[in-house]
Each structure stands twice: as C-alpha cells, then as structure tokens.
C-alpha positions as CSV (number, residue, x, y, z in Angstrom):
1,X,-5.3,-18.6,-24.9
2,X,-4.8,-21.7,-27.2
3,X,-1.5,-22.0,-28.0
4,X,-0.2,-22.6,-31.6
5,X,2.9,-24.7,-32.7
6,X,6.6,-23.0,-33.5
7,X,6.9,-24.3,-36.8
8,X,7.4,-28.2,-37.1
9,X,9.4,-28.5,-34.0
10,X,6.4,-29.3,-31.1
11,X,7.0,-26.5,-29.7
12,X,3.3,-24.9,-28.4
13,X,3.9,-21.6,-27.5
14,X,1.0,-18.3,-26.5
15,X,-0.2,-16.0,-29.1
16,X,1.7,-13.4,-26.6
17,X,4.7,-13.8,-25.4
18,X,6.2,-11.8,-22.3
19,X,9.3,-9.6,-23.6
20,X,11.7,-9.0,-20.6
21,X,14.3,-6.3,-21.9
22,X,12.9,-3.9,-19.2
23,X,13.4,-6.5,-16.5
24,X,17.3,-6.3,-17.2
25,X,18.2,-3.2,-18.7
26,X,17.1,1.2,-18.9
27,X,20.1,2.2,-20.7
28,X,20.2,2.4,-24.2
29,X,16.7,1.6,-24.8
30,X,14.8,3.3,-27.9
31,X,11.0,3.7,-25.6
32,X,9.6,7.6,-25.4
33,X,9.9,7.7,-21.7
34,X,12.7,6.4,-19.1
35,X,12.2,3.7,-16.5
36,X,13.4,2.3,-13.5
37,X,14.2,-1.5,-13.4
38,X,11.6,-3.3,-11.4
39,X,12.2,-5.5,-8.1
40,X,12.4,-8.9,-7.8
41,X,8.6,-9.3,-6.0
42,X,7.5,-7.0,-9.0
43,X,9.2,-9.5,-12.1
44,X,7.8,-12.6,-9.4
45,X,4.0,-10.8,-9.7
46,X,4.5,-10.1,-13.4
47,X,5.8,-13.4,-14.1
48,X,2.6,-15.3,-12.1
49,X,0.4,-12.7,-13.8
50,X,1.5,-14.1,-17.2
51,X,0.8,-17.6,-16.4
52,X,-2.9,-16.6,-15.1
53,X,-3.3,-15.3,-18.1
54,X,-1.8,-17.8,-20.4
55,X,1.6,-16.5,-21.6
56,X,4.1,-19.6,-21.6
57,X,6.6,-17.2,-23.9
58,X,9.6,-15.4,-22.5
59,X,11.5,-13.3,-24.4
60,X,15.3,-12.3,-23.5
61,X,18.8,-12.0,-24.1
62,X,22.2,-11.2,-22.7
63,X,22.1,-7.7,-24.3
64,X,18.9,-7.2,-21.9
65,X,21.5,-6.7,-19.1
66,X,20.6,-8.6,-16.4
67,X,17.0,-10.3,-17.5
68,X,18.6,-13.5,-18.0
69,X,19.9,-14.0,-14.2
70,X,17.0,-12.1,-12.7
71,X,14.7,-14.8,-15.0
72,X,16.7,-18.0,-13.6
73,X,16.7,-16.7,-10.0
74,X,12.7,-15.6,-10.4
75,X,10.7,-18.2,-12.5
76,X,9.1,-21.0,-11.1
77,X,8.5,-24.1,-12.8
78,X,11.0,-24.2,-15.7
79,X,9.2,-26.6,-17.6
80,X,6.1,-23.9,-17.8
81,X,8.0,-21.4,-20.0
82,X,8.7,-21.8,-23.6
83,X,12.7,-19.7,-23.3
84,X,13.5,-17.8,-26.6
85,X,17.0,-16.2,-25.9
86,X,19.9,-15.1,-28.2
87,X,23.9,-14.8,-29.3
88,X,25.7,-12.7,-30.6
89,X,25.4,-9.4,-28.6
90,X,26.2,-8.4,-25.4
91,X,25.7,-5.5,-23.4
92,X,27.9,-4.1,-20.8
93,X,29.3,-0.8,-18.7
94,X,26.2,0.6,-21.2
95,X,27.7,-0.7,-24.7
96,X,26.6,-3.6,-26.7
97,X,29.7,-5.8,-28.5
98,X,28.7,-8.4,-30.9
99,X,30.3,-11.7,-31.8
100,X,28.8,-14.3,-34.3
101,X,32.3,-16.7,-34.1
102,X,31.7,-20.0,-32.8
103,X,33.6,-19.6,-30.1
104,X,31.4,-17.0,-29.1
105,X,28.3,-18.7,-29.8
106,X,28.7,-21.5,-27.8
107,X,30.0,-19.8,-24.7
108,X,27.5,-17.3,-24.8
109,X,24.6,-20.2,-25.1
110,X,26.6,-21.7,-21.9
111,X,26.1,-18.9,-20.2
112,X,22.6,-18.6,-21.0
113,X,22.4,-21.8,-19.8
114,X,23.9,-20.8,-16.2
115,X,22.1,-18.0,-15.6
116,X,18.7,-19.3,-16.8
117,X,19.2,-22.6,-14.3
118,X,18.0,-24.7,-17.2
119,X,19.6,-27.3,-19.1
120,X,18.4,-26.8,-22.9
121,X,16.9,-23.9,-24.2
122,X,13.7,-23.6,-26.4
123,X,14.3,-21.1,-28.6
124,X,17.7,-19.8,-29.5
125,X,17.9,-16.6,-32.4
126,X,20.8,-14.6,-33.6
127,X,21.1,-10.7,-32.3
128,X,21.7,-9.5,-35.6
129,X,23.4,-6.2,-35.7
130,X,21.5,-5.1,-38.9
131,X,24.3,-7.1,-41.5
132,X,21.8,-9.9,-41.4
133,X,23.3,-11.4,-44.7
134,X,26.7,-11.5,-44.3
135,X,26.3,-13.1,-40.5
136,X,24.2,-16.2,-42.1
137,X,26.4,-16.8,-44.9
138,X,29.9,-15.6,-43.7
139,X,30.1,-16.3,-39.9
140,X,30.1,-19.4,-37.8
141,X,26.8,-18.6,-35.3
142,X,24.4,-20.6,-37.1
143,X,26.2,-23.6,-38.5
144,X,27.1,-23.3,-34.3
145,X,23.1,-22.9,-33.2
146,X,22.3,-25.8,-35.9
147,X,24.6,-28.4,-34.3
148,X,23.9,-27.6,-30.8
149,X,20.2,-28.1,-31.9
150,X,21.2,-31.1,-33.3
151,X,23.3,-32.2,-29.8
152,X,19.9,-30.9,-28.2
153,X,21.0,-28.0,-26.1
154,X,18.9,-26.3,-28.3
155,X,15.1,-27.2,-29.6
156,X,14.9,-24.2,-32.0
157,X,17.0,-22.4,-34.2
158,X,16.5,-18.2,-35.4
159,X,17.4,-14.8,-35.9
160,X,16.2,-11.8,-34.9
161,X,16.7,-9.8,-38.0
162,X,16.7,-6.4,-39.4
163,X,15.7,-6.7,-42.9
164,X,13.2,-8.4,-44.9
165,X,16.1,-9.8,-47.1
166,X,17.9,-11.3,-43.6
167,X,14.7,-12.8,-42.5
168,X,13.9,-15.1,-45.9
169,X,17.6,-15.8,-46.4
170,X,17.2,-17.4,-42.7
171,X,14.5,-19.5,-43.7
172,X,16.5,-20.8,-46.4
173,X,19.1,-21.9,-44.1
174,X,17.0,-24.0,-42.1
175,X,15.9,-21.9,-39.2
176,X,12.6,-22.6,-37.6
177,X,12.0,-19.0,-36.5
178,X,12.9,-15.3,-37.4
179,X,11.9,-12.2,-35.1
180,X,10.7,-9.3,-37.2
181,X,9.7,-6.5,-36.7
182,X,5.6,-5.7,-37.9
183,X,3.3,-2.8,-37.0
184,X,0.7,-0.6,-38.7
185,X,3.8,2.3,-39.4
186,X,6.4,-0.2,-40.5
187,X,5.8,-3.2,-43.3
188,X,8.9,-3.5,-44.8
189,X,9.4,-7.6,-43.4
190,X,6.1,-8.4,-44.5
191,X,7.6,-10.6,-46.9
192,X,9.0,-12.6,-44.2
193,X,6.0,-13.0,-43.0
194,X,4.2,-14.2,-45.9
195,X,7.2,-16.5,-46.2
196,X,6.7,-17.9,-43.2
197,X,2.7,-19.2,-43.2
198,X,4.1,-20.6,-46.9
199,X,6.8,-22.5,-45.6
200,X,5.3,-23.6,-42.2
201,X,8.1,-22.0,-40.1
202,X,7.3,-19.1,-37.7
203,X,7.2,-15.5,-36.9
204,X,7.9,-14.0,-33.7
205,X,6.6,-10.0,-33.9
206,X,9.0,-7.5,-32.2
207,X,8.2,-3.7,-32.0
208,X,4.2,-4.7,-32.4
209,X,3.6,-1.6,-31.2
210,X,6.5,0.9,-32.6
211,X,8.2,0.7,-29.4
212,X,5.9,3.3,-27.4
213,X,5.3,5.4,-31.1
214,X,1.9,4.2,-32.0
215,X,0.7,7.6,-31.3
216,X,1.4,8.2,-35.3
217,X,-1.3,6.5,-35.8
218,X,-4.4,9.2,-36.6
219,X,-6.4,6.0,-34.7
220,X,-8.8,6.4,-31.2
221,X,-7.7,2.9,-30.5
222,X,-3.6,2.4,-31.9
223,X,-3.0,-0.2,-29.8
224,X,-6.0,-2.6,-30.7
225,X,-5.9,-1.7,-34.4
226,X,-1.6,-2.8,-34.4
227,X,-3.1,-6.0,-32.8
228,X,-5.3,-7.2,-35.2
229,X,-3.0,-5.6,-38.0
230,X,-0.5,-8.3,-36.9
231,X,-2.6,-11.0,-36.6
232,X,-4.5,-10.8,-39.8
233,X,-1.0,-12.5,-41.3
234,X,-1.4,-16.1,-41.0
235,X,2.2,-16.5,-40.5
236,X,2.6,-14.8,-37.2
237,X,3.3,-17.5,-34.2
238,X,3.1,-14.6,-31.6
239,X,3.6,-11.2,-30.2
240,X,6.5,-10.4,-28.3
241,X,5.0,-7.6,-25.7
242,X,7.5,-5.8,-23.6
243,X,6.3,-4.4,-20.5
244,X,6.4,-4.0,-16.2
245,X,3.2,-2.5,-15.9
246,X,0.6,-5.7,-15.1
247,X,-2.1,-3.4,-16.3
248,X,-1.1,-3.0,-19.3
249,X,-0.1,-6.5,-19.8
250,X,-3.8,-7.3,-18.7
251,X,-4.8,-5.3,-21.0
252,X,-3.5,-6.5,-24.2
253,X,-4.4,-9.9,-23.6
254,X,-8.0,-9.6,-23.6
255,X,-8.0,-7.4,-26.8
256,X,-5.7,-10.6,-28.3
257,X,-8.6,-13.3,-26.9
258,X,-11.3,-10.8,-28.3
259,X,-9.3,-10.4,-31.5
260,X,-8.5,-14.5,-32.2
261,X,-11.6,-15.0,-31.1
262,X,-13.3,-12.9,-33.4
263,X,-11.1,-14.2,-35.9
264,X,-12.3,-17.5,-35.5
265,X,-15.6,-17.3,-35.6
C-alpha cells in the first residue's frame, strides 16, 4: 500500500490502519455479536499479518482494556508502527471514567508510555465523551497534548470526536488529526472531512463500517461499497479497521488496493 502523510507532521502512515479495541476489551462494546479476547500467538499472527500486508497504523487506547499492555508486550520492531493512542477515558471493573484535567492528561500519556514500551508516541487524540466543545475550549487536555507535542513526547496532536461541530472546532485549535466517524448510513461529520483535505490536516475514519451494521445497506457488496464511499473524500488519511479475524482483515485490504488503485488510474 503507499502510504500517505498525516497532515504536515511527516508522519507516513497506511491507507488502513489496524484498530485493536478487540485485542483488549468484550465488555461494553456496541458490535452485533460477542467475542472472546484473542491469545497472545493470535494478536503476534495478526500483528505480522498486518505488516505483510502493509498496515504500519495501530489504533488503541486505555479504554480498550488491556490493548495497550498486550501491544507493548506483543509488537516487534517499535519503530514499524505508526501508534495513535488517546486520554481522557479509561475503562475499568467494566465502566469507563473520563478525565480531560491536566493532571490527568499527562499521567494517562505516562502510562501509555509504560505499557506501550516506547518512549514518544505518534499520534495522541482526545476520547471525547460526546461534549466535544466544551472539552477543547474549557478543559486543560489539549493545551496538555500541545505542549507535550511541543516537549516531543508526542508527534501529533487530535481528538476523537462525536460531532461534526467538535471535529472543525479541533482543527481550529491546531490539531493535526480528528477521528470521525464516516460510513454509507451515517454523514453527519462530513464537514469535517471536507475540512480537512481544505486545510491539509487529516482524517482518521472510525465506524467505516457501522460497527458490524452494514447490513442496512439494500447493497450485494456493503462492505466494498462503505470502502470506496470513504475514500472518494480526499480528506480521509485512513481507515481505522477493527478486527481478530486475519481473513477478514485480508480481505479488506485487497478491495482498498483494488479501490486506490482504481482510483488512480
């Protein structure tokens, strides 16, 4: 896969990156059908799959349970993997807690740091919990994020918003990335995506595929159709996929190739 740039920040990441919420955590979690964690030789096989295939993106977070340690213990060759992670939610004993204080921010990007066994992360966003003005404009976590980028713990700065509103108003306060969400059944951030090829910052797509509900669609093919849905918008960086099964993963990279290919020609 040829790998596009994050923005302005150097950062070259794959059209696909790997989303690791089911490597971590089954509690809580909005997919159609339950699932049990996988073992550490199935997350080794995954993450080597990726690689083969081109992925350099890993998406996680502390409120993915335990995806963070189970990445730092599991991942060869730190300097392969472009790390997106984020603050201000955690998750435990099956509850999630938020805290956007500074205090907060910087401890929970320490302990990213610990359980990831890296020193500096690529890619740090915001876990908004859905008040994604009032976090940017009345609590400390970016003003936090944007001077640990500056001190360099940090080479990117986001959020992973709700709201189309939340993901321009980030833009406006200097972040280099927002997650939105983007399929065929939901268009509401589309702005922030427009936004985003205008301003050369970037997109990261969450729920590309309506977490498991694509089967909305009155469509023979849902999955291929979201695809190039989402990458017909010039400002989407890449697709965050979330999945265990190396099949599927497989799978949805050649219909990406096939699809940027096409795109290309």
């Amino acid at each position: 896969m040829q790998y596009r740039e994050l923005a302005k920040t150097g950062i070259m990441v794959s059209p696909v990156g790997l989303g690791t919420v089911k490597f971590g955590r089954n509690q809580g979690v909005k997919y159609p059908q339950g699932f049990d964690l996988p073992d550490d030789k199935q997350i080794k096989d995954l993450l080597a799959l990726s690689r083969d295939l081109g992925i350099n993106l890993l998406d996680t977070a502390p409120a993915y349970g335990l995806s963070e340690e189970r990445l730092g213990k599991l991942m060869d060759n730190r300097h392969d993997w472009v790390i997106e992670t984020k603050v201000g939610e955690d998750f435990k004993n099956n509850q999630s807690s938020f805290d956007f204080t500074a205090e907060g921010t910087r401890k929970s990007v320490e302990n990213s740091l610990r359980r990831l066994n890296t020193d500096y992360l690529d890619m740090v966003l915001i876990h908004s919990d859905g008040n994604d003005e009032p976090i940017l404009q009345n609590e400390a976590v970016l003003d936090t994020l944007l001077d640990m980028r500056q001190a360099g713990y940090v080479r990117a700065v986001g959020i992973s918003s709700k709201t189309a509103s939340g993901g321009l108003l980030a833009f406006e306060k200097d972040c280099d990335v927002v997650m939105a969400c983007y399929n065929p059944i939901y268009t509401d951030e589309l702005p922030v995506l427009q936004a985003a090829a205008k301003l050369q910052r970037a997109t990261l797509i969450k729920k590309a595929f309506a977490s498991g509900h694509l089967n909305k669609l009155a469509d023979e093919n849902p999955v291929e159709t979201a695809l190039r849905f989402i990458f017909a918008q010039a400002g989407v960086t890449s697709i965050i996929l979330g999945t265990i099964d190396p099949q599927h993963l497989q799978q949805n990279i050649e219909l990406t190739e096939k699809i940027l290919c096409q795109s290309a020609a």
